[in-house]
C-alpha positions in Angstrom: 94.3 15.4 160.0 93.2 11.9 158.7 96.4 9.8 159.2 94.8 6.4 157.8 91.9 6.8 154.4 89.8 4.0 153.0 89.9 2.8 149.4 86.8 1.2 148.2 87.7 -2.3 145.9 84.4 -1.1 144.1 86.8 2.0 142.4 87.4 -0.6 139.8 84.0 -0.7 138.6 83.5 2.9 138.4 83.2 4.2 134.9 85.0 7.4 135.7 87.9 5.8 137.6 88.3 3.3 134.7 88.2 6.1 131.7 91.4 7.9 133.6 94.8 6.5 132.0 97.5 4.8 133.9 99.0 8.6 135.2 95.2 9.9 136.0 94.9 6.9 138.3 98.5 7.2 140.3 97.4 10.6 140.4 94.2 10.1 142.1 95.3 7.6 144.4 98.3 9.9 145.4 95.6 13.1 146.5 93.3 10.4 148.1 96.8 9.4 150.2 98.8 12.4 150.2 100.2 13.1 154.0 98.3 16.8 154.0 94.8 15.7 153.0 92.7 16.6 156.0 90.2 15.0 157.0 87.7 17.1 155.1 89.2 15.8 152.2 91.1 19.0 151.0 94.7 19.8 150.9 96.6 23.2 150.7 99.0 21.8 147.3 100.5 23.2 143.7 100.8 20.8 140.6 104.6 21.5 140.4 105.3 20.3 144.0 102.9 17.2 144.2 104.5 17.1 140.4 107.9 17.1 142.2 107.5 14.7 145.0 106.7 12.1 142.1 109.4 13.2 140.1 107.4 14.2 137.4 107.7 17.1 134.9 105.3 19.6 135.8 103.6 19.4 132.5 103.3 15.9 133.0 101.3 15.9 136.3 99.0 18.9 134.6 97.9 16.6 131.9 97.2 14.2 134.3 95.3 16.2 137.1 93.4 17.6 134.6 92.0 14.4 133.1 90.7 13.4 136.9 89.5 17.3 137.4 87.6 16.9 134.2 85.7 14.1 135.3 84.7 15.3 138.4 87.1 13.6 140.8 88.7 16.9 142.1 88.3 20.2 142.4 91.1 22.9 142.4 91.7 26.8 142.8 94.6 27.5 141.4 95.4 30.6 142.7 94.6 29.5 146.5 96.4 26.5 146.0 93.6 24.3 147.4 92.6 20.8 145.9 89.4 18.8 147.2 88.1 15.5 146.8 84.0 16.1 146.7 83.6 12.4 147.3 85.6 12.1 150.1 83.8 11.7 153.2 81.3 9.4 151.6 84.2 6.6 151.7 86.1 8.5 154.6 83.5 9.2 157.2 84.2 10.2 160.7 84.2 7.3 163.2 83.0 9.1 166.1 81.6 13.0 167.1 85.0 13.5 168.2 86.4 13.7 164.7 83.5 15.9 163.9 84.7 18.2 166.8 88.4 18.4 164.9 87.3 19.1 162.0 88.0 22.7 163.2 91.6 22.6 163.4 91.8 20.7 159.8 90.1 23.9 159.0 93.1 26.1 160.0 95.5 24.5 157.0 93.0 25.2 154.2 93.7 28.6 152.5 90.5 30.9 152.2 88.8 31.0 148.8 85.1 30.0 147.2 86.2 25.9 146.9 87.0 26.1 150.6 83.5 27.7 151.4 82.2 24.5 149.4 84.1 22.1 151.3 82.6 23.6 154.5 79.4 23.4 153.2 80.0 20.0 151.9 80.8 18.5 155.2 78.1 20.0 157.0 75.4 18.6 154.7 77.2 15.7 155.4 77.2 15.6 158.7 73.4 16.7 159.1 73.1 13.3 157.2 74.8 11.2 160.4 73.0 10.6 163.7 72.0 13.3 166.4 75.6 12.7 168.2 77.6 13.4 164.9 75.5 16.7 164.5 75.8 18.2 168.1 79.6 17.6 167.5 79.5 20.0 164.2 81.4 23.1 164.8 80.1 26.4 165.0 81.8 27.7 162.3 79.9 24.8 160.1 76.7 25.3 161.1 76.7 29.0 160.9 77.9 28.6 157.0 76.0 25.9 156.2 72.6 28.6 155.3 75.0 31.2 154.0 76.9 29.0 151.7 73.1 27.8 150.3 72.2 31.3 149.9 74.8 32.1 148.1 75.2 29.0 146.2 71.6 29.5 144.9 72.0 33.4 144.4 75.4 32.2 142.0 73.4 29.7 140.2 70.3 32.1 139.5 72.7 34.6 138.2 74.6 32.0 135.9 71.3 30.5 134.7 70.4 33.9 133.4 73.6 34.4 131.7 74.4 31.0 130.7 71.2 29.5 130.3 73.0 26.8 131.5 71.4 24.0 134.5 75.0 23.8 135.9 77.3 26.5 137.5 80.6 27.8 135.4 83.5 26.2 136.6 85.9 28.6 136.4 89.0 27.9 137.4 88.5 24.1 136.0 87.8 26.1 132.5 91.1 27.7 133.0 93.3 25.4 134.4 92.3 22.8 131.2 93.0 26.1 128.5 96.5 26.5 130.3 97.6 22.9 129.8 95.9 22.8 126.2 97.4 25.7 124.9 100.8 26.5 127.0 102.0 29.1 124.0 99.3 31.2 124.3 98.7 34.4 126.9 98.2 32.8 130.2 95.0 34.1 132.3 96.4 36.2 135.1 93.1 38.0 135.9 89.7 37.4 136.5 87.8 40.7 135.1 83.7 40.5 135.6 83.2 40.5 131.8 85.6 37.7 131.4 83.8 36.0 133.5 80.5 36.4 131.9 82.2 35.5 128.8 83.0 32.1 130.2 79.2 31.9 131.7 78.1 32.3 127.8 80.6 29.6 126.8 80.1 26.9 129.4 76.3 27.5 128.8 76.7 27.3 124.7 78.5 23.8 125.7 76.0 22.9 127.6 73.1 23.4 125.5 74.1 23.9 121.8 73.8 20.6 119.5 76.2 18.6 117.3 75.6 18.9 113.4 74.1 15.3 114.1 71.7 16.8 116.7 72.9 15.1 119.6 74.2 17.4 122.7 77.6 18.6 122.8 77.2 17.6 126.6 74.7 17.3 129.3 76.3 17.2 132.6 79.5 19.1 134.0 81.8 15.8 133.2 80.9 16.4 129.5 81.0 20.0 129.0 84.7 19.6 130.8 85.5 17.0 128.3 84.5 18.8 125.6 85.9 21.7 126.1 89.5 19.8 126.6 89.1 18.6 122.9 88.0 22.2 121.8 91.0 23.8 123.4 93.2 20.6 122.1 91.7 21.5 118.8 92.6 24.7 118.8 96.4 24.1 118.6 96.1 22.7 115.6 94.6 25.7 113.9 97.7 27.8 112.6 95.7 31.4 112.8 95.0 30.7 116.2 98.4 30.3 117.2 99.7 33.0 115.4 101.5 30.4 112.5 100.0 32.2 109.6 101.5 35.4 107.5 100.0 38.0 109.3 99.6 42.0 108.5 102.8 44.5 110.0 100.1 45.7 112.2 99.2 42.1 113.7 103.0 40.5 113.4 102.5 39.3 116.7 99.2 38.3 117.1 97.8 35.1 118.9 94.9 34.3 120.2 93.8 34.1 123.4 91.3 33.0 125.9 88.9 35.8 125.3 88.9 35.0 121.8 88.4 31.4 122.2 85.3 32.0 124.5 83.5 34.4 121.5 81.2 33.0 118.2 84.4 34.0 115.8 86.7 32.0 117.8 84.6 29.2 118.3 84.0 29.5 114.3 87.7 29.5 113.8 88.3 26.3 115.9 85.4 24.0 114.6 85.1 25.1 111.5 88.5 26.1 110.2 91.1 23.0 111.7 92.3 20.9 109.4 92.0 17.8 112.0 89.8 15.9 113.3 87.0 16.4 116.1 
């Protein structure tokens, strides 16, 4: 476990540290510190306890954590409780092959799940990058899921580029995560169905590639299309028939929509289209 981290003075001059508000920076600077962050630069963690230890309402932290997820900083699965910093071991590399070698047993604490295939994958690219000693130190378990993970990884793009049409993977849990904090009074996502997933393929590739009535881009790199779809869900709660405000038919009394609906052509139409506020 990394007991000491650096912090590069340069974080000031980077654009996406500097966008973050006041709470996305503490935030930041509290995973990059946290006690539990291993030294692969991943921590088992929920929102509502790092929320807690800073005394923070839950909703609070979520607003913030998203703002530094959207923009690249972290990655999270919410259901394995796992958060990662992808940039981690480029300011936090190991000072000898012996740290290398314990990178096994920082493995142990980090719960299984796609992100923590990643993070494996992650540090053993980056080690392949150090000199010979740092690469004979690499654990077996690193170097035998170092090909995998890229077989896989390439196998999960080719299938999203088909369906998305999209030059980036669906983040999936990222999508969700921002839709929960966005739009707390509608149906939370409790389950991951294969056509809902497809569904959000279609979306994040729409995003990605669909123009502005001004022709520019909605967005054109992950950062963006997060961003974006932040303000679309954000939209979204101030349409009234979208969250079930409206005089509505005995049959549909209780209707409201729902995650589903915001990732189809109608609801999209709905949100851009029909809210009286502004983009």
């Amino acid at each position: 476990m990394a007991r000491y981290r650096k912090i590069d003075p340069r974080i000031w001059n980077d654009a996406k540290f500097r966008e973050l508000g006041d709470n996305g920076k503490l935030v930041f600077f509290m995973l990059l510190t946290h006690p539990n962050m291993t030294a692969l630069g991943a921590m088992r963690a929920t929102l509502a306890g790092l929320a807690e230890e800073l005394g923070w309402q839950p909703e609070a932290f979520r607003k913030a954590f998203l703002d530094v997820l959207s923009k690249g900083m972290a990655e999270h699965d919410s259901k394995a409780c796992l958060v990662a910093l992808p940039n981690f071991l480029k300011y936090n590399p190991p000072e000898s092959p012996n740290v290398v070698k314990a990178w096994l047993s920082a493995l142990d604490l980090l719960p299984e799940c796609g992100l923590k295939t990643r993070v494996i994958a992650g540090a053993g690219d980056f080690a392949k990058g150090l000199t010979h000693g740092f690469t004979e130190a690499l654990p077996e378990v690193f170097a035998k899921t170092m090909p995998i993970q890229e077989q896989e990884q390439e196998q999960e793009q080719e299938k999203t580029y088909t369906s998305a049409r999209a030059d980036l993977p669906c983040p999936y849990d990222a999508i969700i995560d921002i839709y929960h904090a966005a739009l707390p009074d509608l149906p939370a996502v409790r389950l991951m169905a294969n056509d809902r997933q497809r569904a959000m393929r279609g979306f994040w590739g729409w995003v990605l590639s669909s123009k502005k009535t001004d022709g520019t881009r909605r967005a054109t790199s992950a950062e963006e299309a997060l961003a974006w779809i932040k303000s679309y869900f954000e939209r979204a709660a101030h349409n009234d028939f979208i969250m079930g405000r409206t005089r509505q038919s005995a049959e549909h009394s209780n209707w409201r929509a729902d995650l589903d609906y915001l990732l189809t052509n109608k609801g999209r139409r709905q949100v851009i289209e029909k809210t009286e506020v502004a983009a």
